[in-house]
N, C-alpha and C positions, 0 to 999 in steps of 0.2 A: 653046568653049561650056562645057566642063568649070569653065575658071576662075570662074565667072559663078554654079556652082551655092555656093559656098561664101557670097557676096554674097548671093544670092535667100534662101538658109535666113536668114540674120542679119536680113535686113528683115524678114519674114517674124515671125521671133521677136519683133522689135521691135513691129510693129506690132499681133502678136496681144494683146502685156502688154500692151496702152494702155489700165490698167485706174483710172476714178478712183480715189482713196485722199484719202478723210478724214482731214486730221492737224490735229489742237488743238496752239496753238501755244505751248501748257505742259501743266503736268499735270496741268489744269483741262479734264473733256469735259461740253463743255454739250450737255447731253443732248439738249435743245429745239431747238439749233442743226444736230445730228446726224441726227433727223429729219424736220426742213425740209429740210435736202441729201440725205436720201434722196426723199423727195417730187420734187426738182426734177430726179434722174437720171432721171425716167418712160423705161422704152423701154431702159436698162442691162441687160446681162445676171449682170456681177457688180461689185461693190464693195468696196472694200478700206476698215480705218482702220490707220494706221499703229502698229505695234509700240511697246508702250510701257504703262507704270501710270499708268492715271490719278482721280481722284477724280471723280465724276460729282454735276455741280447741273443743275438743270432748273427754269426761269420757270415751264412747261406740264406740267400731268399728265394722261395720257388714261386709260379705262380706267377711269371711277368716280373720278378724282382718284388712282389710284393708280401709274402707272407713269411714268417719265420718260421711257421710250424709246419709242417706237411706230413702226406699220409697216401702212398699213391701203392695201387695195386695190391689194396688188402681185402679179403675176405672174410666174415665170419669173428669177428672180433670185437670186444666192449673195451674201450678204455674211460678209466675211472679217476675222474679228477674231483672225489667226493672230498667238500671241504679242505679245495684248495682256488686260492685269486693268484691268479696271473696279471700282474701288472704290465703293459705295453709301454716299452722306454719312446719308440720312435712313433710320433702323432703322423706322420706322413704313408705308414706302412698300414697293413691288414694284420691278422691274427693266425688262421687257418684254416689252409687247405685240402680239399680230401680230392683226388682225380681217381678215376678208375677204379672205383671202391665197389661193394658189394655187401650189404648185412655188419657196417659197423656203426657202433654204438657211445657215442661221446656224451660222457655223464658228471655233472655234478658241478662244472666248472662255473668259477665269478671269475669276472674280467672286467678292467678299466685300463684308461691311461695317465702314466704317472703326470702328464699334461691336460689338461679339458684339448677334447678335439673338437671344439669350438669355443666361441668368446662373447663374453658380455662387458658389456658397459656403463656406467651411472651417468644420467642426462643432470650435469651442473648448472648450466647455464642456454638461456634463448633469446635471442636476442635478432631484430629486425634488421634485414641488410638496408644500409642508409638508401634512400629514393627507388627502393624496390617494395612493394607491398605487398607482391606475389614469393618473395624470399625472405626464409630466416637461414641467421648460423645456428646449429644445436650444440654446443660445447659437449662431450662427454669424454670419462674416466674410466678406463679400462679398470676393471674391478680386477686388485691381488689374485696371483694364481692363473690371469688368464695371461694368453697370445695377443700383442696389438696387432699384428703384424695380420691378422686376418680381417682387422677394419679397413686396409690398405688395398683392397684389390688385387689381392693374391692371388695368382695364376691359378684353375683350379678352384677358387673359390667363389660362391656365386655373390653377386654383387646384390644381398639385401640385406636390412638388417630387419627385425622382427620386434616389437616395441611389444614390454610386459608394464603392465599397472604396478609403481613400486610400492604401493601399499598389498596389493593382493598377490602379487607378481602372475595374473593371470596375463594370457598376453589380450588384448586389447579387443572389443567386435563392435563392429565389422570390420578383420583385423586390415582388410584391403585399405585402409584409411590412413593407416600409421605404417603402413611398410615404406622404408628408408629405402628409395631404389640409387645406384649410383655409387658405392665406393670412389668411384675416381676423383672425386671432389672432397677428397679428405683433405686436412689441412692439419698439419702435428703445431700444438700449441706447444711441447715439449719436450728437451731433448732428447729423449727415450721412448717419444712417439705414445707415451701411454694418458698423455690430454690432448685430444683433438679435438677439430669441430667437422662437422657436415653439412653441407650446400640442401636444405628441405623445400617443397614447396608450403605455401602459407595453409593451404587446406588442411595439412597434416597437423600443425602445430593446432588448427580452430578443430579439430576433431579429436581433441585429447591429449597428441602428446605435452608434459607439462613437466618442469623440474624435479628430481626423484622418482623419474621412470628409467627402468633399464632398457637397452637395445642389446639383445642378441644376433653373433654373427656365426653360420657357417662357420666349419671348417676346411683342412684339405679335404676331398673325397677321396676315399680307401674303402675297402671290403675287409669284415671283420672275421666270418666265418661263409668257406667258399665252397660248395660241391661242384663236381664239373665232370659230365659222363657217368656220374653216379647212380645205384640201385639201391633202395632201403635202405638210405639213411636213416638214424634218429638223433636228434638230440635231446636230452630227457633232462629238468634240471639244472635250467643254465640262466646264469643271471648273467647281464649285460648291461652298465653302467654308463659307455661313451664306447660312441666310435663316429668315426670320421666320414662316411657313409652309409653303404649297404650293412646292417647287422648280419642278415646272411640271404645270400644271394647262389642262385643253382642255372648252371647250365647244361641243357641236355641230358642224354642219361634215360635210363627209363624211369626213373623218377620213384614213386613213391615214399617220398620221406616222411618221417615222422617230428611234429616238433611240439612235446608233452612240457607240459609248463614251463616253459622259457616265458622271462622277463626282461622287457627294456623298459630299465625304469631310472628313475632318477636315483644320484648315487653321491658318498659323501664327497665332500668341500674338497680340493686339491692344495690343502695349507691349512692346518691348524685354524681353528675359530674362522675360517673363511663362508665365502657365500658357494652352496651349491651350484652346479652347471642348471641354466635353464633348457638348455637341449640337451636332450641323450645323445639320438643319434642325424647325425645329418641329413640321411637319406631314410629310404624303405627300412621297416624293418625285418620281412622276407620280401624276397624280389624272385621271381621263381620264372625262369624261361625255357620252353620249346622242352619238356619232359616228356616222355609217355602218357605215364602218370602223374597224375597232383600229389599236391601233400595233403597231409592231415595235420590240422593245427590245431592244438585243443588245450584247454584250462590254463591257458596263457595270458600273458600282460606287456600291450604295446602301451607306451605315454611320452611325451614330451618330445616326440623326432620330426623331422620337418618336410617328411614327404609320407609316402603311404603304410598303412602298417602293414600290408600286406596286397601285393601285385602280383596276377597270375597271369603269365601273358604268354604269346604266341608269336609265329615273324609272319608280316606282311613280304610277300613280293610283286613286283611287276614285273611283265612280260614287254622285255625291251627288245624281243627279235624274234622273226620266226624262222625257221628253215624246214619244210618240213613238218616230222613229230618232232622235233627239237625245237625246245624253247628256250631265250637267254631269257635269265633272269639276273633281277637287281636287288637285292634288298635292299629295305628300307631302313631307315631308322634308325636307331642304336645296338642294334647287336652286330656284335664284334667277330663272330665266327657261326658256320650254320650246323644247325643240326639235322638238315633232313637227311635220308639215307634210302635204297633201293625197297620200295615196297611202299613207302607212306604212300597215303590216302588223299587227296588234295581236293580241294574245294575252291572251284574260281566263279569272279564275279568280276560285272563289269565297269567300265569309268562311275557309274551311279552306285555303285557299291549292293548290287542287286544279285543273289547268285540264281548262276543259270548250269552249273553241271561238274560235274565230279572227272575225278583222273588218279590215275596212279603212276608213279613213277617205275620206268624198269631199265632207265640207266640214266646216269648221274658222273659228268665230267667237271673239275674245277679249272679251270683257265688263270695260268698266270699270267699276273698281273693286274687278276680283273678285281683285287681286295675279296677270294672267295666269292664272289657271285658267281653260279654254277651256269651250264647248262645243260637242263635236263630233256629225259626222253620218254613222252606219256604215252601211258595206254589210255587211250579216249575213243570213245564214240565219233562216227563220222559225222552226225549230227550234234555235238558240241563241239567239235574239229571246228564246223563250218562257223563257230560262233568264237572263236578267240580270236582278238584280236591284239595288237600292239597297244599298252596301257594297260590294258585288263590286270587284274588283280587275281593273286592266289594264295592262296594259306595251305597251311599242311595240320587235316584232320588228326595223322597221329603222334604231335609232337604239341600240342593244345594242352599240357596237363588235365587230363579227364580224368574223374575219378574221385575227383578232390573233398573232404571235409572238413571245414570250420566250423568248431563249437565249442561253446563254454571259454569265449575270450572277454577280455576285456580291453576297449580301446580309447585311452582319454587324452583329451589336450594335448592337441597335435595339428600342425600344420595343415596336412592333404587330408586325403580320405580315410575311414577304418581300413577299406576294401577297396582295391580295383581290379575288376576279375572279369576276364578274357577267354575262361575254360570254361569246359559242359563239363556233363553230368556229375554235379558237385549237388553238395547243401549247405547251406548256412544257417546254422542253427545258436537260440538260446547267446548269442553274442548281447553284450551292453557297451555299447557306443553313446559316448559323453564328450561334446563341444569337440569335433574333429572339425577343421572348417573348411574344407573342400568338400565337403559328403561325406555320408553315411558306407552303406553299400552301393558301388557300382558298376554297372554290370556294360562297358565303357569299349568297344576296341575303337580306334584314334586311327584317323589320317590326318595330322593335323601336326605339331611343331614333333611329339610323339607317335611315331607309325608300330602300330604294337597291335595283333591279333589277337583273336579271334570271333566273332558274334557267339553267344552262347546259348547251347541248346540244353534240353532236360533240368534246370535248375530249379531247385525248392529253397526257397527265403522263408523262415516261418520262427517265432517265435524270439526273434529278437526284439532289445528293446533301444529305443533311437533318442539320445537328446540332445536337442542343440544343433545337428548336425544343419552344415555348409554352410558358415555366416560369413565368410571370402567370398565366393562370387561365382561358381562353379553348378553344383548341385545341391540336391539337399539329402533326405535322407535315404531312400531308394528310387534310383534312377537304373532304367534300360535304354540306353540308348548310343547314336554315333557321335562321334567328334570326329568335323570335316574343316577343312581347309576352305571349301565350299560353301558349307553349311548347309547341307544338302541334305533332307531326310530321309530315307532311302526307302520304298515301299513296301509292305508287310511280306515278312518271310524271311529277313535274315535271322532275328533269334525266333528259337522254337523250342514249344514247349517249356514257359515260365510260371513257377506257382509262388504268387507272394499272399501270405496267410499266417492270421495269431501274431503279428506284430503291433507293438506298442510304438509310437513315433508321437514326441511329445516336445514342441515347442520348432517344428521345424522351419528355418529362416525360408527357406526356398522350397523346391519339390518336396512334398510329402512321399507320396509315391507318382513317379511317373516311366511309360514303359513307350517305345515308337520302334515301329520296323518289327514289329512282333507278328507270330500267327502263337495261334493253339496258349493264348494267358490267361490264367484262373489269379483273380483278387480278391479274398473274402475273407473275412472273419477280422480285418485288423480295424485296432482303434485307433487313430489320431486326433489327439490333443492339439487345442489349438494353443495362442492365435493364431486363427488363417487368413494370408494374404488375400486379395481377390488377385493378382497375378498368379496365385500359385493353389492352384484349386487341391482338395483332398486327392483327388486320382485325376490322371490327365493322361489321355493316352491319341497319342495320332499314326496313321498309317498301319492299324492292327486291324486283325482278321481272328474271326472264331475266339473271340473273348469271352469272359464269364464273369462278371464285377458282382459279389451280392454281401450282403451281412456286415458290410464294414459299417463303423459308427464313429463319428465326427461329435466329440463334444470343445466345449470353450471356445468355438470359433470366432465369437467375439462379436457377432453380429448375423443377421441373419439373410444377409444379400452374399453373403461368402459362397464361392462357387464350389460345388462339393465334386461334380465329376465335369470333365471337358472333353469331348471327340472332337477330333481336326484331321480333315486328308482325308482317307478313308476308312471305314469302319464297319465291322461286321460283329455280332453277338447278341450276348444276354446281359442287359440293365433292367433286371427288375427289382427297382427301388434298392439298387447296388450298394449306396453310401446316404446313410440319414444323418441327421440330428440326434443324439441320444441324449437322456435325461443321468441321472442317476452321478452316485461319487466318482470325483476324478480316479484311474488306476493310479496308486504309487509307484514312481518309478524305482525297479529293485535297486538294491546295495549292492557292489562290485564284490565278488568272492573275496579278492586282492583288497579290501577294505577291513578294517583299518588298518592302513602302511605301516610298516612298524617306523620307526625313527629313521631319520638317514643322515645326520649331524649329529656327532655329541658335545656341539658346541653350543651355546646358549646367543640366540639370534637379536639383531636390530629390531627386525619388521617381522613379526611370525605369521605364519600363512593361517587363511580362515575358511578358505575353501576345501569345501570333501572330495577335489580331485585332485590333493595330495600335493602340489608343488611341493617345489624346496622352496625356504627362507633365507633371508639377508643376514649378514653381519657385517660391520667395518671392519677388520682385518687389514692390515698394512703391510704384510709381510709378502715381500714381493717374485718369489719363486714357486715353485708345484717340485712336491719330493713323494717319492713312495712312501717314506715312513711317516709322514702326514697322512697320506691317504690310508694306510692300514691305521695308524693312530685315534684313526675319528669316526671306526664306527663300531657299531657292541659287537662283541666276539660269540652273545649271547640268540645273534638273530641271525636263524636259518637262510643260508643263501648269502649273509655280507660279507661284507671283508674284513677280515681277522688280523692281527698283529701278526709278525712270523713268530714261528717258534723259535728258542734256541736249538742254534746249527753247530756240529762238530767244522771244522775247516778244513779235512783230511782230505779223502778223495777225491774228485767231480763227482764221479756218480756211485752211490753206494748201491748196492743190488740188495730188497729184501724180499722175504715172503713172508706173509702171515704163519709159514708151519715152523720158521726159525722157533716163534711162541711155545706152539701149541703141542711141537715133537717130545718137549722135553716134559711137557706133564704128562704126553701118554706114558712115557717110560716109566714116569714114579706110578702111574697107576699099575702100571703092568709088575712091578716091585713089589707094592702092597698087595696085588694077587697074588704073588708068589709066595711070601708069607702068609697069606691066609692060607 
């Protein structure tokens, strides 16, 4: 009987891998054909496509016309793209869609586009507009490999450009100094549009920009990877190179996704010996709207994208009508479609952004024609009844991503914020934020060019560590607070319940910590390194109630007139001896997990990078297009996560069908052979 168990494991094995496996039978993945075969596995538990670079065309785009991939109406499923890069041919489009999903699992995949979905440039030449002292022209050269056609004011496109030091290719601080606003004022020096010049003001040119700097542009905006109405999502494993905006962005849904070490990182050159992209990605790197639940974001790597690494938000509405219990509402803002539904839990406040009373929904009409603004029907108290008015403001308690955790990320050199979070009962933890320059963490909802909910309650900040953060002009390293049209600060009570604690904030341009419109905030135990401002004291808090400030320690402030805490407005608590002066060794700020980057060029650079926040380096390169087989050419096969050459392909089929037990059948049989003889 013994002999028999060595046979039973081996079948056993065999039969458990009998997993289908999607293989393109070049290095051609049509996207469309991809999934129609996912569609027609109904009833799979998981899926494989075979190892390998491929360039992705798609007949079909779902998704608004924007994604090639899709995946709608699945349940309970793993698909497995383990050591395989999908190239994107068309820079104008997104990647993939999941609608109406439930418990699937997307793993392994690298992705870029066979184009940079954005552009840079080398500044040649600067030169003073004749009897103008307030104007220069800045000559520059689209660098091999990119798009001009995005320094031009492309529809879609935002009109700045982003100026990096060409020796370090850091980009610039206070980078507000050197931003190029204006496209329209380009001017092509030649015939292919790939030497122009730019109308600057003279500040800009005396605050740094100088010959041998590059300007990066924007691309189109596009969504790379999309959920929408989705439950437990994960994505586990996913490297992310370029995209044109959102890296991946969610709407609605009950939410809970998972997103376990994905990275957007900088990625190889798009031409032989070329210069790497200085942007990854255009936008957010999660952008996460109006969920149940939050994500979970963990052991991950945001760097080099030009808006947030991660935005958790909610919809503001106003109350544009009454009748009645029926209230017309308006959204605000940028979203595109709502997500409340019978039963949410609602939270209103008034023109001063003060809440005064809860509501629940128990019917919900949409009006055509009105672009989706509803009007709905509350169950309210007669005594918040008698307090809404026309204007007033409302959010929806259970579409606010609640739940949420962030830890063990890494967020470096990058446009906006690490964080802009709009949900409760979340944590944030063990995060290393490096030179983001909009801010650190914050904890932000917006009436303002952006209308995006919600104040947040129950939150623990602890244990992060903050450098650099907001040398643009915004915040600094953790801030609570509103953004008003107004500039209104709204009286304590809209967040509740915030614990900021065991955080390291070290060199911060602006706020160190600052928290307004709070009750029920505990700050203790963090250290902040200076230099400190005297505009931007250790802790600063206005308009809070039942606070607790103790144990935190202020060293290097550089001076001893530095303002270590600040109350404004009104204030209630406990400051006993909150924030001192400490003596003793500066704390080391830790080393990023994601450190040391492994290579991301196998080309041999002009200008090599010196800085430990990993840019990519320059090369001259003259060669004037972007091909896939460049971009799988140029980077090692040998490092986990890049992008690999293709294999050799047979050219028979489109889609060959395998499974791992094609393998593994036939050596059970010889096993079961040589049982037989024995």
């Amino acid at each position: 009987m013994k002999a028999l168990i060595p046979l039973l494991l081996l079948l056993a094995v065999a039969f458990s891998q009998n997993i289908p496996t999607f293989s393109p039978a070049s290095d051609v993945f049509n996207a469309t054909e991809f999934s129609n075969w996912i569609i027609s596995k109904a009833g799979a538990k998981e899926l494989r496509v075979k190892p390998g670079t491929y360039s992705v065309v798609a007949s079909i785009y779902r998704g608004g016309g924007i994604f090639p991939l899709f995946i709608y109406n699945v349940q309970d499923l793993t698909v497995s793209f383990d050591d395989v890069t999908l190239i994107f041919t068309d820079w104008t489009k997104g990647g993939l869609v999941l609608d109406n999903c439930t418990n699937v699992v997307i793993r392994g995949l690298t992705s870029t586009y066979s184009i940079p979905t954005s552009s840079q440039a080398k500044v040649v030449n600067i030169t003073q507009v004749p009897n103008n002292t307030n104007r220069y022209w800045v000559d520059m050269q689209v660098v091999p490999g990119f798009l001009s056609r995005f320094f031009w004011g492309e529809p879609g496109v935002p009109g700045y450009g982003y100026v990096f030091n060409g020796t370090t290719l850091q980009p610039y601080q206070p980078s507000y100094e050197t931003q190029l606003a204006n496209l329209q004022t380009t001017q092509s020096l030649s015939s292919d549009n790939t030497t122009f010049r730019w109308l600057i003001a003279a500040r800009q040119i005396n605050n740094k920009l100088v010959v041998g700097d590059y300007v990066a542009v924007r691309g189109f905006f596009s969504q790379l990877y999309n959920t929408n109405r989705c439950t437990n999502i994960s994505f586990i494993d996913i490297t992310v190179y370029q995209c044109g905006g959102l890296a991946w962005s969610n709407l609605g849904g009950d939410g809970g996704h998972l997103y376990q070490r994905i990275a957007i990182r900088y990625g190889p050159p798009p031409i032989p010996n070329g210069m790497t992209p200085l942007i990854t990605c255009s936008a957010d790197g999660i952008h996460f709207i109006g969920a149940k639940r939050g994500p979970t974001v963990i052991d991950s790597l945001f760097e080099g994208m030009q808006d947030d690494g991660i935005n958790l938000k909610g919809i503001f509405a106003n109350v544009s009508a009454i009748r009645g219990n029926v209230y017309d509402m308006l959204y605000s803002g940028q979203s595109t479609s709502p997500t409340w539904v019978v039963g949410d839990r609602l939270r209103l406040y008034n023109s001063r952004y003060a809440p005064y009373g809860y509501a629940t929904i128990v019917n919900i009409t949409f009006i055509a024609g009105r672009n989706w603004n509803p009007s709905v029907a509350l169950d309210v108290t007669s005594a918040v009844r008698d307090l809404i008015s026309v204007g007033d403001i409302i959010t929806n308690l259970d579409r606010q991503n609640r739940g949420f955790l962030i830890k063990n990320n890494t967020f470096r050199v990058h446009r906006a914020r690490a964080m802009m979070v709009k949900a409760s009962d979340g944590i944030i933890s063990h995060n290393i934020i490096n030179s983001t320059s909009l801010g650190g963490i914050l904890i932000n909802p917006e009436r303002a060019v952006f209308v995006e909910a919600d104040y947040s309650q129950n939150l623990i900040i602890e244990n992060n560590s903050i450098y650099n953060a907001g040398f643009f002009a915004e915040a600094g390293s953790i801030a609570v607070f509103v953004t008003s049209n107004s500039g209104i600060i709204p009286d304590a009570g809209g967040f509740v319940n915030i614990t900021i604690r065991n955080n390291l904030i070290v060199s911060s341009v602006r706020d160190n910590i600052k928290v307004q419109s709070g009750v029920n905030i505990s700050i203790y135990n963090n250290t902040i390194v200076g230099p400190l401002s005297m505009n931007y004291p250790a802790v600063d808090l206005y308009n809070v109630a039942n606070a607790l400030v103790d144990d935190n320690c202020v060293m290097n402030a550089t001076s001893a007139s530095a303002v270590l805490i600040r109350t404004n407005g009104t204030f209630s608590g406990q400051i006993n001896g909150g924030v001192t002066f400490c003596n003793g060794p500066i704390p080391v700020f830790p080393p990023s997990p994601w450190d040391p980057q492994p290579s991301i060029s196998s080309t041999t650079s002009d200008s090599m990078m010196t800085s430990s926040s990993s840019l990519p380096t320059a090369s001259s390169s003259s060669s004037p297009t972007a091909s896939s087989s460049s971009i799988a050419s140029s980077t090692s096969s040998s490092t986990s996560g890049s992008i690999r050459p293709s294999d050799t392909q047979t050219s028979t089929p489109t889609i060959i069908e395998e499974s791992d037990a094609i393998v593994l059948l036939p050596l059970a049989m010889a096993a079961m052979i040589m049982l037989l003889i024995m």
